[in-house]
Backbone and ligand atoms as CSV (ligand in chain L), in Angstrom:
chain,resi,resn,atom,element,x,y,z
A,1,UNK,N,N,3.590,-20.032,7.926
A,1,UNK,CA,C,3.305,-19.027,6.914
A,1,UNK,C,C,3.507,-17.628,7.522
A,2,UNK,N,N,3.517,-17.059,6.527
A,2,UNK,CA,C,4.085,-15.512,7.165
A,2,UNK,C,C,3.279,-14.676,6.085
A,3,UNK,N,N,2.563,-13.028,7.138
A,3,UNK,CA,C,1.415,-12.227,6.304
A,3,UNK,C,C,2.918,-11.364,5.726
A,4,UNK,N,N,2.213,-11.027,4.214
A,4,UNK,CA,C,3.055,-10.149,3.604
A,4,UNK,C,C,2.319,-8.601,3.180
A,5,UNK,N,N,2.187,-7.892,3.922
A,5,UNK,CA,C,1.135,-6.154,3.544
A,5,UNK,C,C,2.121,-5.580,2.961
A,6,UNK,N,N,1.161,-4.833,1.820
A,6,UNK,CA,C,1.712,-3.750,0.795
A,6,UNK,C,C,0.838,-2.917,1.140
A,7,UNK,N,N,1.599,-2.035,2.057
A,7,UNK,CA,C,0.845,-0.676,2.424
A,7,UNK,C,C,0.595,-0.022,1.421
A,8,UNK,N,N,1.072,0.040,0.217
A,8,UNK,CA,C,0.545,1.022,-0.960
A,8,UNK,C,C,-0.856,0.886,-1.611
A,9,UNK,N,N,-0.913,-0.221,-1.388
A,9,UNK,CA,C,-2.148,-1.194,-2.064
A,9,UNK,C,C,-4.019,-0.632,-0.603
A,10,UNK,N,N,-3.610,-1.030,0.541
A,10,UNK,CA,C,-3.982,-0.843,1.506
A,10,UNK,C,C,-5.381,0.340,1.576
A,11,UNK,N,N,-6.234,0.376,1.948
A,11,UNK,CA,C,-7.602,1.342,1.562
A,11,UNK,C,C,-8.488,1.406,2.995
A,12,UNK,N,N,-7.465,0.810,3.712
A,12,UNK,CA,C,-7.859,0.692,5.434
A,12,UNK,C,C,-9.188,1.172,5.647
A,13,UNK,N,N,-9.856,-0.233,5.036
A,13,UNK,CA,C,-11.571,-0.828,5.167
A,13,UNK,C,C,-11.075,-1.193,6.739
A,14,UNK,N,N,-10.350,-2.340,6.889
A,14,UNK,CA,C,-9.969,-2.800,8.221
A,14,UNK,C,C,-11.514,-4.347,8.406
A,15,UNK,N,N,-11.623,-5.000,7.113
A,15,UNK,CA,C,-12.295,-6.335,6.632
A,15,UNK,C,C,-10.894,-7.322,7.435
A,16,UNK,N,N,-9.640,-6.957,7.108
A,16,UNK,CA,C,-8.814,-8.124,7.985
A,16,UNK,C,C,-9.209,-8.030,9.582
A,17,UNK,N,N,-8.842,-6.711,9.952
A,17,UNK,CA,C,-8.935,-6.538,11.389
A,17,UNK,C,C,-10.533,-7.067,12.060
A,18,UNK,N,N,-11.544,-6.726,10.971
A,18,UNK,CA,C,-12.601,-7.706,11.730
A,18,UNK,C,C,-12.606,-8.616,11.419
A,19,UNK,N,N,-11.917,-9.560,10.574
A,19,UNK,CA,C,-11.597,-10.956,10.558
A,19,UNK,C,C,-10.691,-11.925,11.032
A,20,UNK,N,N,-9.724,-11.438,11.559
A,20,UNK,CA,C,-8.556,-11.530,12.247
A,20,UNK,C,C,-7.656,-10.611,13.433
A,21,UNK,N,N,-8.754,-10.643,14.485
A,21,UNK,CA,C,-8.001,-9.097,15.208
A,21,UNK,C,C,-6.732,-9.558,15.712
A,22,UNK,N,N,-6.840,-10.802,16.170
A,22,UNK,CA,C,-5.301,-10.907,16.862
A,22,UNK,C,C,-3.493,-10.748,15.605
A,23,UNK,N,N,-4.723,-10.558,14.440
A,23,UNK,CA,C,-3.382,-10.379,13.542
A,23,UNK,C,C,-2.935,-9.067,12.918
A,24,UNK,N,N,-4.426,-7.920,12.358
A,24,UNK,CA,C,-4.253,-7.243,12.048
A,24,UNK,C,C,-4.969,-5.696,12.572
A,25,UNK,N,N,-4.650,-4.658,13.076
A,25,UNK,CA,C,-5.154,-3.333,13.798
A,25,UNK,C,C,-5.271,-2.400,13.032
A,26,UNK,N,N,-5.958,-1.454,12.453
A,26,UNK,CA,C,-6.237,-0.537,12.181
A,26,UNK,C,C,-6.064,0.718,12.840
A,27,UNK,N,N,-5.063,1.435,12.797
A,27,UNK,CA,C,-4.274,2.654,13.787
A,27,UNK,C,C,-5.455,3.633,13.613
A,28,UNK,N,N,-5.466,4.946,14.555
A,28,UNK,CA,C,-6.070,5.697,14.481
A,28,UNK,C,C,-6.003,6.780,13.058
A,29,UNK,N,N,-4.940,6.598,12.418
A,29,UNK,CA,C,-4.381,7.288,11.541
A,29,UNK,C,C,-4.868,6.669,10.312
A,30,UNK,N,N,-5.972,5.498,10.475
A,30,UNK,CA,C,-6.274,4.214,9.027
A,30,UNK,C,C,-4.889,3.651,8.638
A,31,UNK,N,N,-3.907,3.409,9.341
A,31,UNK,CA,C,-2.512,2.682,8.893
A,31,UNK,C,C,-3.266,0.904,9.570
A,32,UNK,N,N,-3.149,0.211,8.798
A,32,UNK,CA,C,-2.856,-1.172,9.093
A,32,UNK,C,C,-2.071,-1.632,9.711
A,33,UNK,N,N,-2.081,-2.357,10.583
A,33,UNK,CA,C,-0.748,-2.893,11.321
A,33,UNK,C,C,-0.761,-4.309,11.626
A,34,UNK,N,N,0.180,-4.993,11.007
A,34,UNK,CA,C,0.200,-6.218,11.121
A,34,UNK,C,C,0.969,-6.743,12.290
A,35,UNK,N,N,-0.106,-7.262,12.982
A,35,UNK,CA,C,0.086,-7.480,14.943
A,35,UNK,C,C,1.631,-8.616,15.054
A,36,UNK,N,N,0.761,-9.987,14.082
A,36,UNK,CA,C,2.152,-11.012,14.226
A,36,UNK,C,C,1.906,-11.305,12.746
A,37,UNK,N,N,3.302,-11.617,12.540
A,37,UNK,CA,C,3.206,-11.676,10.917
A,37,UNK,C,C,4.082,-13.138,10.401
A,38,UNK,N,N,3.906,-13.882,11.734
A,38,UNK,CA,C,3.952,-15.837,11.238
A,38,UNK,C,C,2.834,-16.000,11.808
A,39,UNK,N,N,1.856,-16.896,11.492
A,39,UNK,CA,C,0.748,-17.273,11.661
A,39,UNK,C,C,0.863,-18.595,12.316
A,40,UNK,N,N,0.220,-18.848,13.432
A,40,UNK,CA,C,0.069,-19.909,14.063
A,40,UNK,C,C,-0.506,-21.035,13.178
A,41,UNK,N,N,-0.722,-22.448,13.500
A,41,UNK,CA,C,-1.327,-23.746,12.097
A,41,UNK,C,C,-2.282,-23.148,12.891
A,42,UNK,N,N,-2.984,-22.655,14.070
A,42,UNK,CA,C,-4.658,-22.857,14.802
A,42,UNK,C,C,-5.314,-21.641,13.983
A,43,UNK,N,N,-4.379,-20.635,13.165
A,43,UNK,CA,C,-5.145,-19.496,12.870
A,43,UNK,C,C,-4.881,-19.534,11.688
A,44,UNK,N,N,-4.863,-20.859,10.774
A,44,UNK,CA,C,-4.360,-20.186,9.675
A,44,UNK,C,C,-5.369,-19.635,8.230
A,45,UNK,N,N,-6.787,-20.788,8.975
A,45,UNK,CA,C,-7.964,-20.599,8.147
A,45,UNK,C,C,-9.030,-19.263,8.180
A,46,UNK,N,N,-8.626,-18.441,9.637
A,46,UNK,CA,C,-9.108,-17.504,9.378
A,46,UNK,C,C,-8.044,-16.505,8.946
A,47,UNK,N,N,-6.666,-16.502,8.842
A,47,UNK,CA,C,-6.115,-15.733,8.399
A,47,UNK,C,C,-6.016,-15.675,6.657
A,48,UNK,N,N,-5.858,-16.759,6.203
A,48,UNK,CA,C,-6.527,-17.282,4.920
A,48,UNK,C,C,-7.575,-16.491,4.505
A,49,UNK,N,N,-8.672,-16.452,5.334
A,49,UNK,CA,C,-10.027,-15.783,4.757
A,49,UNK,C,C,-9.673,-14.184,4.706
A,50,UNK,N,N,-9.253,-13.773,6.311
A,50,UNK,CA,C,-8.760,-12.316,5.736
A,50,UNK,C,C,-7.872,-12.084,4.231
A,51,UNK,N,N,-7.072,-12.490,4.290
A,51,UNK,CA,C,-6.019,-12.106,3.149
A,51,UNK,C,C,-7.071,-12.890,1.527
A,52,UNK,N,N,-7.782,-13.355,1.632
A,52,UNK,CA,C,-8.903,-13.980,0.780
A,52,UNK,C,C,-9.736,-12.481,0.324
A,53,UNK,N,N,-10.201,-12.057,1.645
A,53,UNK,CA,C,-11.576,-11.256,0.992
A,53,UNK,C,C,-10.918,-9.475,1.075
A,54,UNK,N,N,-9.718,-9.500,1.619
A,54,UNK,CA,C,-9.142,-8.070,1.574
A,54,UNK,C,C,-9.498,-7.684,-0.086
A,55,UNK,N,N,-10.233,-5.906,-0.145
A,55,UNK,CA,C,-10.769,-5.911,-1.639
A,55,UNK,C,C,-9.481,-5.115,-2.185
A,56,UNK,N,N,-8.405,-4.848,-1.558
A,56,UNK,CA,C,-7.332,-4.476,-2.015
A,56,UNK,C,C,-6.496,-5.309,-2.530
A,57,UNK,N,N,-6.655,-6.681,-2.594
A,57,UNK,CA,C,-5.097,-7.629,-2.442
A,57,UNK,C,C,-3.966,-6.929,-2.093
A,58,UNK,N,N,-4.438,-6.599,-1.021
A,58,UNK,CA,C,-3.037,-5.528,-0.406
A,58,UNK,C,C,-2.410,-6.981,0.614
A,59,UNK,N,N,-3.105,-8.158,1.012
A,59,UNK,CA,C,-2.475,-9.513,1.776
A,59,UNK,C,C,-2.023,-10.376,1.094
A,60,UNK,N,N,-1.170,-11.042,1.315
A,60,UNK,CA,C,-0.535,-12.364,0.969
A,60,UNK,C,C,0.069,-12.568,1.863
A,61,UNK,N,N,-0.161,-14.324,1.806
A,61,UNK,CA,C,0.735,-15.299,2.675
A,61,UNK,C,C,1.984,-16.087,1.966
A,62,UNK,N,N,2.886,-16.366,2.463
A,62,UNK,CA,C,4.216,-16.451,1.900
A,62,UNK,C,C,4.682,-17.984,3.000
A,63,UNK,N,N,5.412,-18.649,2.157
A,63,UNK,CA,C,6.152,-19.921,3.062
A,63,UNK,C,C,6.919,-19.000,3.761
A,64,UNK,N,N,7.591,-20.068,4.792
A,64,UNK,CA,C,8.747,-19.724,5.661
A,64,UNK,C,C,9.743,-19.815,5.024
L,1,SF4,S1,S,-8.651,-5.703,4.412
L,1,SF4,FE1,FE,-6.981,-5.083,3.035
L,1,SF4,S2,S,-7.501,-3.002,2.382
L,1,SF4,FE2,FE,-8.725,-3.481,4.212
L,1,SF4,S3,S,-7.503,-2.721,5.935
L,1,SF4,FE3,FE,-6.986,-4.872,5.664
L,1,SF4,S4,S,-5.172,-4.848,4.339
L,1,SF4,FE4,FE,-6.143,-2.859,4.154
């Protein structure tokens, strides 16, 4: 699976980045940054939950 961010959408709470740090960073600037954007199968349930509780639906996961 692969993360899909719509920076427009985006309100850089940074709820992914404490739910998923190895995936998503919060720049000093509040820009989001999506670290790796295919998701390992070992991470996929907490990456799931980030892109779940983001209050932007600024996440989605997408097939390969
Ligand atoms: S949880 Fe959603 S709105 Fe918050 S920083 Fe992450 S992508 Fe942006």
């Amino acid at each position: 699976m692969r993360i899909v961010l719509d920076k427009s959408k985006c309100s850089s709470i940074g709820i992914c980045e404490s739910l998923a740090p190895e995936y998503f960073e919060v720049d000093d600037d509040g820009a989001v940054i999506v670290k790796r954007e295919i998701v390992d199968d070992g991470a996929l349930g907490v990456v799931e939950k980030a892109v779940a509780e983001c209050p932007a639906a600024a996440l989605a996961l997408v097939k390969e």
